[in-house]
C-alpha angles and dihedrals in degrees: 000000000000083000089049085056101050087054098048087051090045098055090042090051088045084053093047096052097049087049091057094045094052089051090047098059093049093061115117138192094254098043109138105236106188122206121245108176146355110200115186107221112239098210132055103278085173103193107344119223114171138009135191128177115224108182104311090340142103132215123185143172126230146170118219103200116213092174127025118236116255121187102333098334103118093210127235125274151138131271112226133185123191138203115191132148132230093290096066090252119143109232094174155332154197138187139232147203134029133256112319098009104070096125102115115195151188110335145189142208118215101188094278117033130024114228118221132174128208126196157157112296088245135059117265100036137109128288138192112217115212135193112207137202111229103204100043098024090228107161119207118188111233110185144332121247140198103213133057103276109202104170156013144224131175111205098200093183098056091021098231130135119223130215129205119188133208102322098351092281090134142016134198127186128215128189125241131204129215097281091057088259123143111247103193094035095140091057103118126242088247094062104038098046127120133180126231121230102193115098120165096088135009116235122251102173136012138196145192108239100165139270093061089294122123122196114224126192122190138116149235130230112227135194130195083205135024084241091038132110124276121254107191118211126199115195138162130234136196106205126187106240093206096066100008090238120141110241089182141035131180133175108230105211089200121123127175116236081255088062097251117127119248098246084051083107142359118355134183119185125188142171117263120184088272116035123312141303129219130210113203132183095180094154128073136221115339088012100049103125119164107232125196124202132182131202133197100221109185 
């Protein structure tokens, strides 16, 4: 029976998750998102990185600076992350990282653990990469790694783990057993590096949404003139896990009150009877405010 179950929850996870890619991909750039809610959150969530939803709750990433980066010094901070639930309440919370590298990122959860990088406040640094237990918040440390690791993303299907680093520039890949552990930990960042060719927005926050394809949300600051004033753009991305090579792009029209596009932060997106709805925490500190946007996809 409890075998009968696990298939049952595999194929409807399978079903959810095509669901969610073929919306996706109809997605345009004028596609009306209407929005559903704006909840305050009633705790410090200090500069949101990463969210996943997990049932009715919510788990998100932060840094909590205590002293702010100059030059190349990456600063000094804390790793946070939250539980709350749909009314904006803080249920719990850890935090991650050591010393210097207390800048948590994207993350993903894969059914069983949520994956979460900290890292030096600055590219090119050095990251831990943790597997946590929702339910109990229980955070394992997976690996060390030479390189800023900004995100994570868990392909279930392949069972690899990838890697995005400051701003998606590059990705690296790392193989996991059966026991979540990384196989080819001791690969080094020069081998396993991969750039990414994609340009138009840098990634924030990644997720697994099924056929060894991860959705990524972020954005990009333009200028008409090199004195002129900044436009910044937020835009998603389905991109193909097996060459790293974006397979869907798609403008996101959404700005928060403050000016900061939706996709400035965490994101999680899912399937509803008629289209998607998004779930957006672009504001930090006294501002973070989770939205929530709905869109009729045909």
């Amino acid at each position: 029976m409890k075998y009968l179950v696990l298939i049952i929850c595999l194929l409807y996870q399978i079903g959810a998750q095509s669901q969610l890619l073929d919306r996706l991909t109809r997605l345009r750039p004028d596609t009306p998102w209407k929005q559903v809610a704006a909840v305050r959150l009633q705790f410090p969530a200090f500069h949101p990185q990463g969210m996943v939803k997990i049932g009715d709750f919510f788990y998100m990433s932060s840094v909590e600076v205590t002293r702010k980066r100059q030059n190349n010094d990456g600063g000094e901070g804390i790793g946070h992350l939250f539980k709350f639930d749909s009314t904006g309440k803080l249920l719990a919370e850890i935090t991650l990282g050591e010393g210097l590298l207390y800048h948590p990122g994207g993350i993903d959860f894969d059914g069983e653990f949520i994956w979460v990088p900290v890292a030096e406040y600055r590219p090119d640094s050095r990251s831990i990469l943790y597997r946590v237990a929702p339910k109990t918040l229980k955070a394992t440390e997976v690996m060390r790694f030479n390189d800023h690791i900004g995100g994570l993303v868990h392909d279930t299907d392949a069972h690899v783990l990838k890697g995005i680093s400051w701003g998606g520039r590059r990705f690296y890949q790392w193989e996991l057993n059966a026991r979540s552990d990384i196989t080819n930990a001791f690969v080094s960042p020069e081998k396993l590096r991969i750039t990414n060719p994609s340009f138009y927005i840098d990634y924030q926050d990644c997720h697994y949404i099924g056929q060894h394809k991860m959705l990524c949300a972020g954005l990009k600051k333009y200028k008409k003139a090199p004195d002129g004033p900044e436009f910044a753009l937020g835009g998603l991305e389905v991109v193909d896990m097996k060459d790293n090579r974006p397979v869907f792009q798609v403008p996101l029209l959404l700005w928060s009150p403050t000016g900061a596009p939706m996709t400035n932060n965490p994101f999680w997106m899912e399937s509803t009877a008629t289209g998607l709805r998004g779930y957006f925490v672009p504001d930090d500190d006294a501002a973070s405010t989770l939205y929530v946007y709905e869109a009729a996809v045909k």
